[in-house]
Backbone bond lengths (Angstrom), bond angles and torsions (degrees), N, CA, C in turn:
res aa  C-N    CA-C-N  psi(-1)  N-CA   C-N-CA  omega(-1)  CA-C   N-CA-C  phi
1 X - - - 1.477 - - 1.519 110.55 -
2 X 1.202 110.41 -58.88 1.513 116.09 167.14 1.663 129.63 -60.34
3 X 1.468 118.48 -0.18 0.962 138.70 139.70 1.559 125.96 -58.86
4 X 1.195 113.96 -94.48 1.404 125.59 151.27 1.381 124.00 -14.63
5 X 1.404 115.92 -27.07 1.667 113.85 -169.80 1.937 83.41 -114.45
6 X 0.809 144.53 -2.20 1.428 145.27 148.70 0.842 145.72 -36.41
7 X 1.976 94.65 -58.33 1.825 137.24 -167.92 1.696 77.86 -89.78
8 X 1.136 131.99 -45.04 1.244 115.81 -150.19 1.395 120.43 -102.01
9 X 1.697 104.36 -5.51 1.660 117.82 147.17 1.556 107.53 -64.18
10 X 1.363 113.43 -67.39 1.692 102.40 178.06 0.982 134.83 -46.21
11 X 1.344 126.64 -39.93 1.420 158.13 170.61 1.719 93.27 -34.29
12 X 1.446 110.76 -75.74 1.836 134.93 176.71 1.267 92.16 -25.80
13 X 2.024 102.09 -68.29 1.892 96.51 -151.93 1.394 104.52 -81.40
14 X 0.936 110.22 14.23 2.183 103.32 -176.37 1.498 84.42 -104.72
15 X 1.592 135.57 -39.22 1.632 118.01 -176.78 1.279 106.13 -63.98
16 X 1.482 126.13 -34.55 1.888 147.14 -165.78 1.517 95.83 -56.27
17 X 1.914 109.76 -53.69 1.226 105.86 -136.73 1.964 94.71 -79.88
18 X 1.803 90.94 -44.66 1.726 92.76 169.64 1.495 119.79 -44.36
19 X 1.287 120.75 -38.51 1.042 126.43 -170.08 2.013 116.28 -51.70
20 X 1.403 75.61 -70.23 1.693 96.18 163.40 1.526 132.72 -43.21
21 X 1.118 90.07 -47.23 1.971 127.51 177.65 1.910 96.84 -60.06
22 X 1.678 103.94 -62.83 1.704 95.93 171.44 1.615 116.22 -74.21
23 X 0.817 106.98 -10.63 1.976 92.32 175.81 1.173 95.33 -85.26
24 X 1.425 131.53 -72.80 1.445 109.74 -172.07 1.437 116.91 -55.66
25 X 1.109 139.51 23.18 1.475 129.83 152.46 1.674 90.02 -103.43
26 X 0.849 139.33 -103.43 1.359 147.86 -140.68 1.454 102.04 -41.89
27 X 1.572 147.82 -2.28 1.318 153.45 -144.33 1.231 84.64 -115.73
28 X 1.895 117.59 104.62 1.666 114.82 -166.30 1.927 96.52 -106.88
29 X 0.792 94.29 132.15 1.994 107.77 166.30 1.876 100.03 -77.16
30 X 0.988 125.13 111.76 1.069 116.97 175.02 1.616 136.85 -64.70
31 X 1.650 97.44 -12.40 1.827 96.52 -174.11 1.923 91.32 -111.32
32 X 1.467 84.14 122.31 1.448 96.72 -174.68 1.539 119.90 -62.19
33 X 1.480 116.32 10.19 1.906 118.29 -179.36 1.473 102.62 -95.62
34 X 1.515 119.28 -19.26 1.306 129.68 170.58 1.882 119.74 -105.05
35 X 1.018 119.39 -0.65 1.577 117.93 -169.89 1.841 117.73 -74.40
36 X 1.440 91.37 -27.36 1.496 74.49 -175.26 1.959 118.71 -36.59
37 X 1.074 113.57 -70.42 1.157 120.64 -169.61 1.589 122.41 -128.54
38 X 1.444 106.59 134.77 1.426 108.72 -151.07 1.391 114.36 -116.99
39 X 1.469 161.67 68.14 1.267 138.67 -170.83 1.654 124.67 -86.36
40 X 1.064 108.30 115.36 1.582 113.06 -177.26 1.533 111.42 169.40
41 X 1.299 101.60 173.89 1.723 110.05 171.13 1.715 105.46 -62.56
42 X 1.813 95.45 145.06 1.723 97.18 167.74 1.668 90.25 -127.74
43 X 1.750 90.99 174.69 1.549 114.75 164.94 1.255 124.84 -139.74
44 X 1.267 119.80 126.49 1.297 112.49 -171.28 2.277 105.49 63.19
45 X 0.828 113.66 50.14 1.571 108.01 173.96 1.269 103.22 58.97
46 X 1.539 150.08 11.32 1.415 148.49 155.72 1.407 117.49 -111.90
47 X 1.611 108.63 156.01 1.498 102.52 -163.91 2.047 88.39 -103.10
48 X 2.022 75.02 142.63 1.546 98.70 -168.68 1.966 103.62 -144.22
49 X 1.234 87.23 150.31 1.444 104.03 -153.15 1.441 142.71 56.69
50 X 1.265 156.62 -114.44 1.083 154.14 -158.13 1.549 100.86 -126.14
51 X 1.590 85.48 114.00 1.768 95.37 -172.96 1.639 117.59 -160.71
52 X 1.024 121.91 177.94 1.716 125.24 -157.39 1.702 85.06 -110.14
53 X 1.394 127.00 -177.08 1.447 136.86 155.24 1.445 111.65 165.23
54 X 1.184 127.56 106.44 1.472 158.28 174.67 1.726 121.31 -75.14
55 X 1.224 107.13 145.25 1.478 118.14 165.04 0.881 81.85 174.16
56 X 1.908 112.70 -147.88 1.116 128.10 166.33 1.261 118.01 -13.08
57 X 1.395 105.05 -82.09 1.712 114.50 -178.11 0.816 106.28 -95.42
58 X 1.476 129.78 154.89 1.471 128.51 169.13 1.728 105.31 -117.85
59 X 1.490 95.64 163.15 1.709 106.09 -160.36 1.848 104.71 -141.13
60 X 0.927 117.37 114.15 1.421 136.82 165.56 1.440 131.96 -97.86
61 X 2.097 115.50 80.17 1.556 94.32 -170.59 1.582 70.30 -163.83
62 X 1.352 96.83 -163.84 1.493 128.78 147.05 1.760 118.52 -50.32
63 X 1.248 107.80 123.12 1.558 107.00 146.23 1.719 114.07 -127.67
64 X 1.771 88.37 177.54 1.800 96.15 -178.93 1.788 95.43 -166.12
65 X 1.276 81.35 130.22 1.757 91.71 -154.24 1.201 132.43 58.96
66 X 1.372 111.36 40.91 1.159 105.24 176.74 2.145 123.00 88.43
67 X 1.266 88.03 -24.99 1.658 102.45 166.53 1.249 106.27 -95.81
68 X 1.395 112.25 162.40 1.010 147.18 147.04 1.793 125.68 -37.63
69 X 0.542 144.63 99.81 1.559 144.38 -135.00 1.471 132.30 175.17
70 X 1.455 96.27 100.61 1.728 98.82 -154.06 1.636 103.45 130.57
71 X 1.529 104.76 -167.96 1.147 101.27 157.11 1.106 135.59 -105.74
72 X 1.476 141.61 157.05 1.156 143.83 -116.83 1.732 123.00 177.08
73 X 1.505 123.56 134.46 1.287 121.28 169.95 1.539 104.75 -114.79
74 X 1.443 107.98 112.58 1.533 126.54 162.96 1.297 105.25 -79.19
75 X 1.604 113.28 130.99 1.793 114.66 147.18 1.038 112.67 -152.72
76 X 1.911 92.09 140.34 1.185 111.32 -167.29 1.676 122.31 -67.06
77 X 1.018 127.08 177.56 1.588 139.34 -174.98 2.366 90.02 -76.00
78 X 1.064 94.05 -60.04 1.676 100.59 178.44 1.918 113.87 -65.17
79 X 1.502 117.86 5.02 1.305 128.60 -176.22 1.207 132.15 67.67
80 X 1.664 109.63 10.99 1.434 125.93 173.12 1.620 95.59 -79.69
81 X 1.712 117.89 149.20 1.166 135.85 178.15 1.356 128.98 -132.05
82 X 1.184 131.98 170.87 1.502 135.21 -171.42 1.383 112.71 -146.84
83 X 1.274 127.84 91.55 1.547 137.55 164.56 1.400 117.32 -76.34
84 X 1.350 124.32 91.81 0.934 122.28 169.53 1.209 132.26 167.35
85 X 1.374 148.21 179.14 1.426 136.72 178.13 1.578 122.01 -49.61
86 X 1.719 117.59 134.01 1.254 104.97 174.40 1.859 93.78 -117.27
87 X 1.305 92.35 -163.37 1.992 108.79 178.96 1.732 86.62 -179.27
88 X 1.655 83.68 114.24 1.629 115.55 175.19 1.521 113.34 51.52
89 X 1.404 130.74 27.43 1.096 136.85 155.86 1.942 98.38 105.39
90 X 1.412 101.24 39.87 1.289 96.61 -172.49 1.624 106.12 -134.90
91 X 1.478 139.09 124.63 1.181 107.12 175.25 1.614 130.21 -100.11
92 X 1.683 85.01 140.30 1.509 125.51 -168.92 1.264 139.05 -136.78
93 X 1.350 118.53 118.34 1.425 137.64 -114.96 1.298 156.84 58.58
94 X 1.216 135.17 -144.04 1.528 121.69 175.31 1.622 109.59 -71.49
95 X 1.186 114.11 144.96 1.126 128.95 -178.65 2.021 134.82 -164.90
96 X 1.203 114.83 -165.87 1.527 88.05 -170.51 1.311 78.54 -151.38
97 X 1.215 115.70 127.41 1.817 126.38 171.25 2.081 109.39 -110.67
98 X 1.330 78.41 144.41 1.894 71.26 -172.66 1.391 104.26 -138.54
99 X 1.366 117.51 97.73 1.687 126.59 -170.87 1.684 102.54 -75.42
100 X 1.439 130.16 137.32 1.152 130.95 -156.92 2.114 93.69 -123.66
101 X 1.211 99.87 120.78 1.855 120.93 -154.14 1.686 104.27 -98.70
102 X 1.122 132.35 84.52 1.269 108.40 167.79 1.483 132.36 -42.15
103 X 1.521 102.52 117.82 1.534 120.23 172.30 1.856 105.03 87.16
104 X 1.485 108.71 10.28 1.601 120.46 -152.90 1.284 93.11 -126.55
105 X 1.638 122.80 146.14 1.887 130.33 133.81 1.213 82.54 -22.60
106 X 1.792 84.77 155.20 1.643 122.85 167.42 1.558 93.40 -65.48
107 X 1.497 125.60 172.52 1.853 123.98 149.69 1.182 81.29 -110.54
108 X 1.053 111.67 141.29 1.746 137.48 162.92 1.618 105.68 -97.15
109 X 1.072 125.24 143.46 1.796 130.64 162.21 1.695 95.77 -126.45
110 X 1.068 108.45 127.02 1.683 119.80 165.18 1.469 114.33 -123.67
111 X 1.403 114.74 113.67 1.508 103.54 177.40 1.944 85.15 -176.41
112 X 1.627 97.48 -141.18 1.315 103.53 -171.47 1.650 118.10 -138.58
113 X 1.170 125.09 115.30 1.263 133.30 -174.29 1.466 118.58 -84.15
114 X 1.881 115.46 169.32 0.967 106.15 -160.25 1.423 92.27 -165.99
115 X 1.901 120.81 88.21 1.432 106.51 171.54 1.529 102.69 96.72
116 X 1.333 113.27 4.87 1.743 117.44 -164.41 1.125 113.87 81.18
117 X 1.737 136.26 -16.56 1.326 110.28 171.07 1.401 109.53 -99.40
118 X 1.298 126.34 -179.33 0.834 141.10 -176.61 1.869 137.14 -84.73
119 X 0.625 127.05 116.64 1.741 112.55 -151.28 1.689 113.96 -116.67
120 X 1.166 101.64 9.86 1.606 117.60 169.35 1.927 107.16 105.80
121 X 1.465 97.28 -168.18 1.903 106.17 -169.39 1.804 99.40 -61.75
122 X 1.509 95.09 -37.18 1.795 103.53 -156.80 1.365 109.38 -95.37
123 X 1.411 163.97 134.80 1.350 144.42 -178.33 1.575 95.97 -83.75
124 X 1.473 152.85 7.60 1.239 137.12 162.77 1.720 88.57 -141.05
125 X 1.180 107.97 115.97 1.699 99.12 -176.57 1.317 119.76 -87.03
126 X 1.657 110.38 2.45 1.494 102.39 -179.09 1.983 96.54 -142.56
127 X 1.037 114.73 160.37 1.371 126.01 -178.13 1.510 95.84 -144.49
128 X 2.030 84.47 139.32 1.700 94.62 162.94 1.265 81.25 -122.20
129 X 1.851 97.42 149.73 1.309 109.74 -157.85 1.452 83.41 -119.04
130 X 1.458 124.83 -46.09 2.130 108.46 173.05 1.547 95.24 -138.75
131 X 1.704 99.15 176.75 1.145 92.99 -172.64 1.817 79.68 -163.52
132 X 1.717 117.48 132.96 1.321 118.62 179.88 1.681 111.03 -73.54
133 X 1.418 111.38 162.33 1.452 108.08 -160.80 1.741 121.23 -53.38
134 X 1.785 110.96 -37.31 1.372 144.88 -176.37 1.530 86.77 -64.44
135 X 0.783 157.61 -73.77 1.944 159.50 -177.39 1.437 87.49 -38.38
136 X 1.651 120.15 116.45 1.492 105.79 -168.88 1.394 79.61 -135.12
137 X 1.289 135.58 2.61 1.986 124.20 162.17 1.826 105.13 -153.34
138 X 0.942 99.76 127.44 1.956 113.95 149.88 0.929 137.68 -93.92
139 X 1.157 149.74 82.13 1.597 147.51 174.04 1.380 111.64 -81.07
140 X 1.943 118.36 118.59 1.414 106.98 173.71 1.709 97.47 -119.75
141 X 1.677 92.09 120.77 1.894 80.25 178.02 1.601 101.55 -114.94
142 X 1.256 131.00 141.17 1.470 110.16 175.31 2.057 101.35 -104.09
143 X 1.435 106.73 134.29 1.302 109.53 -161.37 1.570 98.19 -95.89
144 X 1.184 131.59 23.72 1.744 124.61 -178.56 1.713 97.35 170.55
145 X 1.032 94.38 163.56 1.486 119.92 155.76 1.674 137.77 -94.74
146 X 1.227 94.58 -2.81 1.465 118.10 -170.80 1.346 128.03 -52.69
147 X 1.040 152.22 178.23 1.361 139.36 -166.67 0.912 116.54 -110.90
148 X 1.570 120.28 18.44 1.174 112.47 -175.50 1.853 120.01 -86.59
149 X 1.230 105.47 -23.77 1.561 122.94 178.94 1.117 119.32 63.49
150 X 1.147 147.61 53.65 1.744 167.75 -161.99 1.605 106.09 -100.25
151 X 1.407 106.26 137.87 1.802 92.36 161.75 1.729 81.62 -136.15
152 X 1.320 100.73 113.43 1.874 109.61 157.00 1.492 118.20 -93.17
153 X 1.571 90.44 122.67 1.716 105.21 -170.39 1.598 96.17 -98.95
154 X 1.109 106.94 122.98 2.111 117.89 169.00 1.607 100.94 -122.50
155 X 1.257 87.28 122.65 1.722 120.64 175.84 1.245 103.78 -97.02
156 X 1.356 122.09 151.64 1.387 132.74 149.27 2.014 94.58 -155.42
157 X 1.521 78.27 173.60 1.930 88.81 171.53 1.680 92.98 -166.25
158 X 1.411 100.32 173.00 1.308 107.29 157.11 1.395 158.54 -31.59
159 X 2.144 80.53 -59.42 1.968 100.45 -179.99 1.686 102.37 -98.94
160 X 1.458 106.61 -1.63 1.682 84.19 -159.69 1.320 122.98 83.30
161 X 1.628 123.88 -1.64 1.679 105.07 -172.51 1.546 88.89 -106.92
162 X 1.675 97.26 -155.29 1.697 97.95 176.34 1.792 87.55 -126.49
163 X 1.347 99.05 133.55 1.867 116.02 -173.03 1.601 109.18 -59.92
164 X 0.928 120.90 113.06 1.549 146.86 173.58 1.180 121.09 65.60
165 X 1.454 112.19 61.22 0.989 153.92 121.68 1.367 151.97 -63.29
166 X 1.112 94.48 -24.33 2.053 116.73 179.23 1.281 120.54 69.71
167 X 1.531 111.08 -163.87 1.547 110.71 -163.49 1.614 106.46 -74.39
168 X 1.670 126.00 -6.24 1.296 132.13 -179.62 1.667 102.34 -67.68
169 X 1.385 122.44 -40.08 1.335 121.58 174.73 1.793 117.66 -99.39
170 X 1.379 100.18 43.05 1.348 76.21 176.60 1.786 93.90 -108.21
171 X 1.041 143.05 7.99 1.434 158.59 147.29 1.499 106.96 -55.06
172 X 1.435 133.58 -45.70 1.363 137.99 170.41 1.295 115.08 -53.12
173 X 1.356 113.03 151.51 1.944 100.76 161.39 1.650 93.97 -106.69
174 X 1.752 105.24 -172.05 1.500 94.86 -130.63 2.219 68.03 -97.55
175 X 1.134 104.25 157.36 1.478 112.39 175.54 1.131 109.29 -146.47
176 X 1.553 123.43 -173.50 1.463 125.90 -167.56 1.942 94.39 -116.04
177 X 1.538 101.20 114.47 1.416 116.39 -155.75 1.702 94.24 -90.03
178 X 1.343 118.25 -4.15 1.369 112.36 -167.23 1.636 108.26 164.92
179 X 1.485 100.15 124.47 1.450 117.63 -167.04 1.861 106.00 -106.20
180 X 1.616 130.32 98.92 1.572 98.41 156.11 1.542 112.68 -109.03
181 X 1.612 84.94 153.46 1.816 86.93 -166.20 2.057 100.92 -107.45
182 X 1.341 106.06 123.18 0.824 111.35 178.44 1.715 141.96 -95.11
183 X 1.698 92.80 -23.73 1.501 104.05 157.98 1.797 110.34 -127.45
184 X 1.073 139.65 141.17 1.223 126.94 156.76 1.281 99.15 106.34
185 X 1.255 126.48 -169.49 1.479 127.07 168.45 1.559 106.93 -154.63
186 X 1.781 110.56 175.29 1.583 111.66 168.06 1.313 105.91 -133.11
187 X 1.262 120.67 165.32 1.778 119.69 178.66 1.741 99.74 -78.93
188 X 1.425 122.03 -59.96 1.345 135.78 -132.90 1.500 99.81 -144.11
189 X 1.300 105.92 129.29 1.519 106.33 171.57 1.787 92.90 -126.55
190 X 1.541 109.59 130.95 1.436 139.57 170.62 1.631 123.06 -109.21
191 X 1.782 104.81 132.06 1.339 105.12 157.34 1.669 120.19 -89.90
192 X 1.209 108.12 128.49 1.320 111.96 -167.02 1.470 113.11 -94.82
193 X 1.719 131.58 -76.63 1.350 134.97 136.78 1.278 136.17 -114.70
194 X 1.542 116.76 154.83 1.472 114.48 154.28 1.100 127.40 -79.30
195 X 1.126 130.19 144.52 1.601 122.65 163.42 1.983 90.34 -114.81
196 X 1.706 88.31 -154.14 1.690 97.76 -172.21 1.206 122.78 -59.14
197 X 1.747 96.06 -44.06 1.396 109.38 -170.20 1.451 115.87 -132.85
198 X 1.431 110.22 39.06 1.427 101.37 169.95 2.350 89.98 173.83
199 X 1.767 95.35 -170.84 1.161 101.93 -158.26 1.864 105.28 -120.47
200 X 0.603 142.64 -157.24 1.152 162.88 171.86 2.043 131.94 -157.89
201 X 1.183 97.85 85.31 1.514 100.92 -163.22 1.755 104.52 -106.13
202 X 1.790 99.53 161.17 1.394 91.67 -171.46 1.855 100.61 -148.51
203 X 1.686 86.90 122.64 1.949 82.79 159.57 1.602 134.10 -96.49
204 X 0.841 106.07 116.06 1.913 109.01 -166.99 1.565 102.35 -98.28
205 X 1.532 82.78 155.09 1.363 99.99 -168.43 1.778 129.92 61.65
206 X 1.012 115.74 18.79 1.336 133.86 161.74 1.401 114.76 -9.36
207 X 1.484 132.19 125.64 1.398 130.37 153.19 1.631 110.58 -106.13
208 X 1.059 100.75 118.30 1.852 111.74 -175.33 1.649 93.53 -94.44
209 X 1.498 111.17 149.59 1.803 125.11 9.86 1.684 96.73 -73.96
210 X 1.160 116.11 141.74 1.485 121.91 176.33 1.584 118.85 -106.91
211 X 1.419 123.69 103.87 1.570 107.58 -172.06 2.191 96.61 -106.58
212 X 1.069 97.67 151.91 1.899 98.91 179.12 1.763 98.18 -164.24
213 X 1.552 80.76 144.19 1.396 106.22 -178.33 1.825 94.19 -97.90
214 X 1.467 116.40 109.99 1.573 121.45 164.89 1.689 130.15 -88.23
215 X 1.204 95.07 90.95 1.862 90.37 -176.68 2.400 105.87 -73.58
216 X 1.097 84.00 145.20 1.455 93.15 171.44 1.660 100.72 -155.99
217 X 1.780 93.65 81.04 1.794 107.26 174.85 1.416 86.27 90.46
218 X 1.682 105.15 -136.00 1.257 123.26 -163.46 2.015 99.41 -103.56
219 X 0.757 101.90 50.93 1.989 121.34 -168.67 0.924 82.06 -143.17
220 X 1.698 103.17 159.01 1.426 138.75 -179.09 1.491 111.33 -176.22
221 X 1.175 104.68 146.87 1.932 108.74 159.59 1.311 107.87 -154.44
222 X 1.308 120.43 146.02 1.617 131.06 -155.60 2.040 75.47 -116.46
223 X 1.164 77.90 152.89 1.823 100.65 179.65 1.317 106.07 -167.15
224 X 1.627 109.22 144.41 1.067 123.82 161.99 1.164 126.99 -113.00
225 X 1.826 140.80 133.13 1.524 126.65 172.88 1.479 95.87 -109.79
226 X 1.405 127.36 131.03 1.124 124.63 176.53 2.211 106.38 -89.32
227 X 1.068 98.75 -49.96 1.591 80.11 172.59 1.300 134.27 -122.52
228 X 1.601 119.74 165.24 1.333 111.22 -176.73 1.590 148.25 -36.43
229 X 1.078 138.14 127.93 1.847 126.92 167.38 1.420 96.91 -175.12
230 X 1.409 107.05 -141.30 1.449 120.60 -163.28 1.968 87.40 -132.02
231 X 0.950 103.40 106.44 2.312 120.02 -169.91 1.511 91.81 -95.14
232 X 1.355 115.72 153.37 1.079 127.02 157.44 1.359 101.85 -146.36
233 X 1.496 118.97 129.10 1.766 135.70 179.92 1.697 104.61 -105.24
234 X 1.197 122.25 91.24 1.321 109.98 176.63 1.588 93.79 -100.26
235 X 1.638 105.21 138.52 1.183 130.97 -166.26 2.060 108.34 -127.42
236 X 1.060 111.56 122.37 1.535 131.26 162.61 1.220 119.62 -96.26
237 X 1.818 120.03 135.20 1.170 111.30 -170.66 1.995 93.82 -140.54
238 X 0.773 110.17 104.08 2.058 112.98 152.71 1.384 103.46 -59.43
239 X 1.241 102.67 125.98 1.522 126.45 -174.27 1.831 110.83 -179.29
């Protein structure tokens, strides 16, 4: 009897140990710079949740499906690294990259990514904080990084006048009647063009983060750009 109940303890842990033995092989890391070797929980034959995985690079975080997912420490084969959130083995969101310099400081980048590149300190670098009802679109695109520091404001509207103002401005096109600047400053404010129904204005020399209250008539919208380039705010107004 005590034989038999022996063979059939071993029997258990030799099916246990295979058992174990094939999941951790079949438990695939999906980005092939990390697959060689994987330690952690899987699901479904992919590694999921909090786990180690080596090759080339090695990776220390969360995965889900097999990516990287969550947060996470990437490093590279050259000793550059990535602290920080990924999505599907990609990094995304805030995070901290640390390029490693022969004979040099580390460079550090701190900010927030998007897709693997990089998308600056702030993940939305500019905020409008109000905007009066007649302001019926904002577009802020920044066209460079350049040093020049510009924010070009383009107006248009409907009638061509400037909003509450009356029938004295409906001969005007609609412009920016009054600028206060509340964080930051500019050297030079420029008119650039007219068109039919609106203006083209420009602040030069910009010190970012830049916050300003924009009147156009009895309209306004407060905005903020938190970092440097060359901004453009194109603004629509029903009136």
């Amino acid at each position: 009897m005590k034989i038999r109940f022996f063979i059939s303890v071993q029997l258990f842990a030799g099916i246990f140990f295979m058992s174990y033995v094939d999941a951790q092989e079949t438990c695939k890391v999906m980005l092939s710079s990390i697959s060689a070797k994987y330690e952690g929980p899987c699901k479904k034959g992919k590694a999921e949740g909090e786990g180690k995985a080596e090759g080339a690079d090695n990776y220390v975080g969360l995965f889900k499906d097999g990516y990287p997912n969550g947060k996470g420490i990437y490093q590279w084969k050259n000793g550059d690294s990535y602290n920080g959130n990924w999505i599907k083995g990609k990094m995304e969101g805030k995070g901290i990259k640390t390029f490693k310099r022969a004979g040099k400081a580390d460079s550090v980048v701190t900010g927030f990514w998007k897709k693997d590149q990089y998308v600056g300190k702030f993940e939305h670098p500019y905020i409008i904080h109000s905007q009066t009802n007649q302001i019926s679109r904002i577009e802020i695109t920044r066209y460079s990084n350049d040093n020049d520091n510009t924010i070009t404001i383009e107006l248009s509207n409907t009638s061509g006048g400037i909003p509450g103002l009356g029938a004295s401005a409906m001969g005007a096109k609609a412009s920016i009647t009054e600028i206060s600047v509340l964080t930051g400053a500019y050297l030079r404010f420029a008119s650039m063009m007219d068109g039919p129904k609106g203006t083209t204005q420009k602040l030069l020399e910009v010190d970012f983060p830049f916050k300003a209250r924009y009147k156009i008539g009895n309209q306004e919208m407060v905005i903020e750009i938190l970092e440097p380039g060359n901004w453009t705010i194109n603004t629509s107004l029903n009136n």
